[in-house]
N, CA, C and O of each residue as an XYZ file, in Angstrom:
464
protein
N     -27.321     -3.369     21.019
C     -25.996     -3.944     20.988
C     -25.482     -4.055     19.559
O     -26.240     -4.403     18.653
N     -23.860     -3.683     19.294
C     -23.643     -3.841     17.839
C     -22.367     -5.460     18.221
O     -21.734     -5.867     19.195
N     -22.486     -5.700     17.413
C     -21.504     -6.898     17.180
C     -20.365     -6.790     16.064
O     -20.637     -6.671     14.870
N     -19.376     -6.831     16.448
C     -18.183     -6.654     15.519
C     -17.540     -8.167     14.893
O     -16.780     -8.636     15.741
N     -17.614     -8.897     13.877
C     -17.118    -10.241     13.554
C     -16.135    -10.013     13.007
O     -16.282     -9.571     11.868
N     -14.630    -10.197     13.538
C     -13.138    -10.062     12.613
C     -13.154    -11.419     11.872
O     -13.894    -12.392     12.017
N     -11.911    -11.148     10.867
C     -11.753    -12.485     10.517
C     -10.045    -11.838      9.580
O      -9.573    -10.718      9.382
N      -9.604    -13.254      9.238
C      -8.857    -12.864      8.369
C      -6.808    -12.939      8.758
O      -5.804    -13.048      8.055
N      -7.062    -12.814     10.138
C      -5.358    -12.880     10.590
C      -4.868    -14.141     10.822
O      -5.491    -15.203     10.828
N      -3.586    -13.918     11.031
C      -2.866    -15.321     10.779
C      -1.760    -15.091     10.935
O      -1.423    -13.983     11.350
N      -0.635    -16.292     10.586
C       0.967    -15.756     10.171
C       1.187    -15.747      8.772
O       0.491    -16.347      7.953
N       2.349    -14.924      8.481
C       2.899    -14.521      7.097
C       4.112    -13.956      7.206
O       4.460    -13.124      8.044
N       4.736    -14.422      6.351
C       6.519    -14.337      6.101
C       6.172    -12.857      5.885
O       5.142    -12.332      5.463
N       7.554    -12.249      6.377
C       7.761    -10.860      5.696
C       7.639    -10.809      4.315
O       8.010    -11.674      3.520
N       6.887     -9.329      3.974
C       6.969     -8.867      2.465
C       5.426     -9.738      1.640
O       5.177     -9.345      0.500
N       4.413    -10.936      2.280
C       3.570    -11.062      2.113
C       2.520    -10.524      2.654
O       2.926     -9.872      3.616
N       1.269    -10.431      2.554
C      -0.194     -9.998      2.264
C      -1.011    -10.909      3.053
O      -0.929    -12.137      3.058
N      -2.017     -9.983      3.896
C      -3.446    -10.514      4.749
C      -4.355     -9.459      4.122
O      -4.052     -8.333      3.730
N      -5.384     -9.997      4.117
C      -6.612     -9.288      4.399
C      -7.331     -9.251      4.968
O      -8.186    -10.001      4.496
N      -7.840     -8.600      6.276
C      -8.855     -8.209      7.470
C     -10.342     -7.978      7.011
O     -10.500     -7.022      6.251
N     -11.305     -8.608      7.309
C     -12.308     -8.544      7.126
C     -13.329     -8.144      8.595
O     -13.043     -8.798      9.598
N     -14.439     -7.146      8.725
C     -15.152     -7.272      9.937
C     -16.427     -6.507      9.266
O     -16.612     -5.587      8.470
N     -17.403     -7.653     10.250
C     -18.625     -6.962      9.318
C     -19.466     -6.673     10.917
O     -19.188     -7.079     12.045
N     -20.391     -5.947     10.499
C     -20.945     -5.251     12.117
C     -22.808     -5.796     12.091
O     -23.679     -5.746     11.222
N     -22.787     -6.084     12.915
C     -24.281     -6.294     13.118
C     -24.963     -5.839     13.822
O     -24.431     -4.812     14.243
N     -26.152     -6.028     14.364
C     -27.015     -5.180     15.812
C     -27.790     -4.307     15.639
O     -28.395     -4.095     14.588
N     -27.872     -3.692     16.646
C     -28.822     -2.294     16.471
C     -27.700     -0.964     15.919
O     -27.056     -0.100     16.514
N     -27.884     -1.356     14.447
C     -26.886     -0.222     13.873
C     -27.869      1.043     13.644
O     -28.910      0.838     13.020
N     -27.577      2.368     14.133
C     -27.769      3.102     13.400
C     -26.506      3.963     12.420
O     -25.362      3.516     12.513
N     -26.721      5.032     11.615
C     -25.919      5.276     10.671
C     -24.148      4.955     11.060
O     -23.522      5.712     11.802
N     -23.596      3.859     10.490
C     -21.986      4.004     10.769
C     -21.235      5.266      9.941
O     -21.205      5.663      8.776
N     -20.799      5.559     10.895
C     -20.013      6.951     10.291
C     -18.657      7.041      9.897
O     -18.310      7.562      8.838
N     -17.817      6.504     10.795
C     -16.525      5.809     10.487
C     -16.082      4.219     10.649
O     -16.437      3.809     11.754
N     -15.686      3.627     10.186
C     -14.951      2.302     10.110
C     -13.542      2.200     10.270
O     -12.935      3.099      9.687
N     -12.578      1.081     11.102
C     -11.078      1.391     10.829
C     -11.001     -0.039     11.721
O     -11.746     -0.953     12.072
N      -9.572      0.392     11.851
C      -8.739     -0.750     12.793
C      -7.716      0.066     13.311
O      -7.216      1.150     13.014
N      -7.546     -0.867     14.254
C      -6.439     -0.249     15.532
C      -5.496     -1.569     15.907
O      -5.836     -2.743     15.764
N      -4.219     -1.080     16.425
C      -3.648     -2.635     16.369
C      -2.964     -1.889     17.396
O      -2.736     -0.679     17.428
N      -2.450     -3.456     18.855
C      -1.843     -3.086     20.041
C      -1.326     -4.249     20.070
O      -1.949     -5.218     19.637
N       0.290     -4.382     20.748
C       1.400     -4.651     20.614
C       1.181     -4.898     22.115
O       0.587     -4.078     22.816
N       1.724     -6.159     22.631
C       1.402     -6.241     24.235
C       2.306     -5.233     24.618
O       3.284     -4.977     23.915
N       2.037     -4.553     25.813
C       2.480     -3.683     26.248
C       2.892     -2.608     25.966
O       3.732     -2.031     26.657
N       2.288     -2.030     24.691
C       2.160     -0.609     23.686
C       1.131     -0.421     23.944
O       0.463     -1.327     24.443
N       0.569      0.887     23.697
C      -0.652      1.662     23.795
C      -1.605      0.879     22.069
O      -0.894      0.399     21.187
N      -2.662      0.897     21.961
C      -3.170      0.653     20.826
C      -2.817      2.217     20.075
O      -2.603      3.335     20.544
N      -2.873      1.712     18.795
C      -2.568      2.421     17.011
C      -3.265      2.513     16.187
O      -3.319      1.549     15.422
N      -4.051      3.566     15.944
C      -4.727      3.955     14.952
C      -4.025      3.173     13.781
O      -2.911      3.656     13.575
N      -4.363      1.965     12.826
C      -3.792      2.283     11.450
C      -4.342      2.788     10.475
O      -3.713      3.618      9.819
N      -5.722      2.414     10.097
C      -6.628      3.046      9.324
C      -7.812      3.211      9.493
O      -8.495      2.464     10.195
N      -8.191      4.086      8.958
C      -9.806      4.880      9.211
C     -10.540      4.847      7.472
O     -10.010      4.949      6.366
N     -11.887      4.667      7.885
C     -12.974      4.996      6.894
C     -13.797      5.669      6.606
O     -14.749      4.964      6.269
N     -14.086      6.948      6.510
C     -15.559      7.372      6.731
C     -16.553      6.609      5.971
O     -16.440      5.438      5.610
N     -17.800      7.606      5.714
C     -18.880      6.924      5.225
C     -18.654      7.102      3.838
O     -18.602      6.211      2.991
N     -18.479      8.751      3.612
C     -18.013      9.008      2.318
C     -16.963      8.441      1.445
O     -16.927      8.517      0.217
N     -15.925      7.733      2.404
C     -15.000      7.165      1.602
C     -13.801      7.995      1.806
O     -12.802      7.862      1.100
N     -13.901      8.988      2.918
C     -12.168      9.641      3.016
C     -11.682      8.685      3.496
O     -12.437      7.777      3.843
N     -10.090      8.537      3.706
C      -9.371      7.992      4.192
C      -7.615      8.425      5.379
O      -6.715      9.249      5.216
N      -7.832      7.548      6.287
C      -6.562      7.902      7.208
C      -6.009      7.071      7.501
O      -6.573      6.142      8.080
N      -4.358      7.038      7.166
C      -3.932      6.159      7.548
C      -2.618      6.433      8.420
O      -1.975      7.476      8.310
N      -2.293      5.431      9.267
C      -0.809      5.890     10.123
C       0.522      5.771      8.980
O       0.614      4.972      8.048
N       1.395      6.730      9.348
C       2.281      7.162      8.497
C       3.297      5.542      7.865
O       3.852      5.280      6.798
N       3.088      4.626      9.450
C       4.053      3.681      9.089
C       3.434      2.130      8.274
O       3.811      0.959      8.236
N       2.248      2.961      7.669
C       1.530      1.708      6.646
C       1.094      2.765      5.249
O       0.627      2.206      4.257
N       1.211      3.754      5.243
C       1.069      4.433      3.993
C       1.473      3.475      2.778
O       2.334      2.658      3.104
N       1.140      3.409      1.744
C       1.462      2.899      0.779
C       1.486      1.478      0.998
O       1.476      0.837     -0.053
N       1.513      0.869      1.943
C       1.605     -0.850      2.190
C      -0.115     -1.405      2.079
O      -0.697     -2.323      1.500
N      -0.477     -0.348      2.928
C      -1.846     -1.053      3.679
C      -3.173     -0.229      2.770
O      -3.123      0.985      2.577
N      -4.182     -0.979      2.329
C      -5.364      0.004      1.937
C      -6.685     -0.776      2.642
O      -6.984     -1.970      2.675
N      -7.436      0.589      3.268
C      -8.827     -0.351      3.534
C      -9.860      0.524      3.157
O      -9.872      1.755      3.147
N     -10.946     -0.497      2.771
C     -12.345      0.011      1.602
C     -13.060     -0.686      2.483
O     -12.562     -1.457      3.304
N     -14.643     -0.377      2.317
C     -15.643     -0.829      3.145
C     -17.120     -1.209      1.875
O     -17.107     -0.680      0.763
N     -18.058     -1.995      2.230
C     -19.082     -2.331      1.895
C     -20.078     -1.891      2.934
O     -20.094     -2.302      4.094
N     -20.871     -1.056      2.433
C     -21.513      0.131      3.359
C     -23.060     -0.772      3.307
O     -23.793     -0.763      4.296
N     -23.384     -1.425      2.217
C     -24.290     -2.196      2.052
C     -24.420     -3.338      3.040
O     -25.452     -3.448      3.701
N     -23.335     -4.264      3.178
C     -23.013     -4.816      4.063
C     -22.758     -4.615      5.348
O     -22.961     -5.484      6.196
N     -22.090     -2.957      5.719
C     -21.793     -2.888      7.078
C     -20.432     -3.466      7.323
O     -20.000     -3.818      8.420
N     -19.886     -3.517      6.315
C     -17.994     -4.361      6.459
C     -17.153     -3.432      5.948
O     -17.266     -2.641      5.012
N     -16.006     -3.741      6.976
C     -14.420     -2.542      6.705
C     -13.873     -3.857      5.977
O     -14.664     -4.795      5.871
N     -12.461     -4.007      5.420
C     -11.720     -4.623      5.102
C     -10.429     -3.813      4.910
O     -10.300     -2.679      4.450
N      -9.190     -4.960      5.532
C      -7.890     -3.807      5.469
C      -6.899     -4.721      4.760
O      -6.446     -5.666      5.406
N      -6.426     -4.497      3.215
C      -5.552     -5.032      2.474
C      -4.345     -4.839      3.176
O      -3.847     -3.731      3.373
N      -3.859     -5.945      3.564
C      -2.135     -5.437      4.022
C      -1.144     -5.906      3.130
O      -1.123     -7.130      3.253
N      -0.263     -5.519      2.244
C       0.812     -5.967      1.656
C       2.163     -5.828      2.008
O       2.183     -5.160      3.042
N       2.873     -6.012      1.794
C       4.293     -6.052      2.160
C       4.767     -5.895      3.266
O       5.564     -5.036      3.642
N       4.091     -7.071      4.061
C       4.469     -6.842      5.593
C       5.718     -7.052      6.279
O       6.436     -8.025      6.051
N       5.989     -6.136      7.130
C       6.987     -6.248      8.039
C       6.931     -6.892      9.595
O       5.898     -7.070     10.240
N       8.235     -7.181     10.013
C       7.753     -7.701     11.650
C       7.233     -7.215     11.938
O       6.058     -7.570     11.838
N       7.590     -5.619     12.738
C       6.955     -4.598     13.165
C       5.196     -4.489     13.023
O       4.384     -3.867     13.707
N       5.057     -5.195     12.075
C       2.943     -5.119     11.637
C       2.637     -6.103     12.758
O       1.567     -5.858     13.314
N       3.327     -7.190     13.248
C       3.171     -8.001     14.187
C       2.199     -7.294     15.279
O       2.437     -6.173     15.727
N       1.290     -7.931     15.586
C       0.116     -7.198     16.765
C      -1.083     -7.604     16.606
O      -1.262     -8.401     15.685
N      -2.221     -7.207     17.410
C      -3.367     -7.763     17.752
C      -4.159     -6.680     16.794
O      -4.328     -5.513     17.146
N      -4.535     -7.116     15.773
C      -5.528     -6.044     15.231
C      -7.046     -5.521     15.813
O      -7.911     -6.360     15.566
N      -7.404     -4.679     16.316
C      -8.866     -4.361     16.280
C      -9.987     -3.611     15.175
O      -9.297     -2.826     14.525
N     -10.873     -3.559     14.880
C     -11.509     -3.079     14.080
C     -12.659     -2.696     15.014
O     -13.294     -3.420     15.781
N     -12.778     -1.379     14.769
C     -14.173     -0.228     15.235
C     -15.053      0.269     14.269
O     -14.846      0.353     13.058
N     -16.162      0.627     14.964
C     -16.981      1.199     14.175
C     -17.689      2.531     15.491
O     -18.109      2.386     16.639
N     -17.483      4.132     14.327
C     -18.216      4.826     15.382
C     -19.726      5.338     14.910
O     -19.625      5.696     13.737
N     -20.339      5.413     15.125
C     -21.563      5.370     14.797
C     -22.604      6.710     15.103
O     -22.664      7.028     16.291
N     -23.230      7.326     14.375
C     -23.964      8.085     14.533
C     -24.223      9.099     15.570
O     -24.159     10.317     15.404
N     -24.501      8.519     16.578
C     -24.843      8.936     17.670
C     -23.570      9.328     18.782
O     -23.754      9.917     19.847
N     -22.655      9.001     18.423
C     -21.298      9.337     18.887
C     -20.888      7.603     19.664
O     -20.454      7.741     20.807
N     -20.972      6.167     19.216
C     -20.777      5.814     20.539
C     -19.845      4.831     19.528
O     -20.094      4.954     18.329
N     -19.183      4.223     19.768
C     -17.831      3.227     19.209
C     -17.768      1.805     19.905
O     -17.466      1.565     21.074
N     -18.077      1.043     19.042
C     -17.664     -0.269     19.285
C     -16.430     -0.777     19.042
O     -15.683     -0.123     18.315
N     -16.001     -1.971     19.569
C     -14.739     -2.828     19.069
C     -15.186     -4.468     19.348
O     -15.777     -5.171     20.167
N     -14.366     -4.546     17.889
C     -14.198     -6.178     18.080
C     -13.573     -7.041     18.777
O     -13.208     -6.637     19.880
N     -13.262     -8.371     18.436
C     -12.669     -9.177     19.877
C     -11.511     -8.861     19.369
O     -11.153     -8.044     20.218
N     -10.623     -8.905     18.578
C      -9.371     -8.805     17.876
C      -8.823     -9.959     17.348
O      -8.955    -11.113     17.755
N      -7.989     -9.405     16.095
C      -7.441    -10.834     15.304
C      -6.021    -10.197     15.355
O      -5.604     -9.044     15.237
N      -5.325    -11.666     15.626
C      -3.871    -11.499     15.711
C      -2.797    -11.679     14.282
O      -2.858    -12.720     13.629
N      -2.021    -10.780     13.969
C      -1.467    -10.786     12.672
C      -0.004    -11.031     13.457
O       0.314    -10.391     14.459
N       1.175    -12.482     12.586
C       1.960    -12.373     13.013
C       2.912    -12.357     11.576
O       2.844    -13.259     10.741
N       3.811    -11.158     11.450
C       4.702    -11.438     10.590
C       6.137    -12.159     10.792
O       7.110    -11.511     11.176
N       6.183    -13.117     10.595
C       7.470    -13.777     10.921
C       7.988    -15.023     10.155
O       7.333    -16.054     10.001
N       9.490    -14.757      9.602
C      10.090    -16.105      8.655
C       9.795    -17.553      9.546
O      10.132    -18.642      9.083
């Protein structure tokens, strides 16, 4: 079993900053990618950003330049800098991890609300 621990969401006025934290525990073998996904009740979930192991990076077009996430590989933790948020970022964040062997976990999810 792997265990996913989020942390980190909350509310925040437009045009301010969260940072997402999730660190993975369990029977890890090699994590290969790291990211988060965020779903909007009644939207499909959203890739926003991805990690590999190496350190490439992917992000969805509508957080380019806002959002950056880096990982502690030592630790087993993603983290996703968000700055200059908009309503629209409003949603349930998830954070995954896919792992070696092909199989993908998710966390419980943390809720980010941007709003004055």
């Amino acid at each position: 079993q792997v265990q996913l621990a989020e942390s980190g969401g909350g509310l925040v006025q437009p045009g301010g900053s969260l940072r997402l934290s999730c660190a993975a525990s369990g029977s890890l073998s090699s994590i290969y990618v790291m990211g988060w996904h965020r779903q909007v009740l009644g939207k499909q979930r959203e890739l926003v950003a991805a990690i590999a192991s190496g350190g490439s990076t992917n992000y969805a077009d509508s957080v380019k330049g806002r959002f950056t996430i880096s990982r502690d590989n030592a630790k087993n933790t993603v983290y996703l800098q968000m700055n200059s948020l908009k309503s629209e970022d409003t949603a349930v964040y998830y954070c995954y991890v896919n792992l070696a062997d092909r199989s993908r976990y998710w966390g419980q999810g943390t809720q980010v609300t941007v709003s004055s």
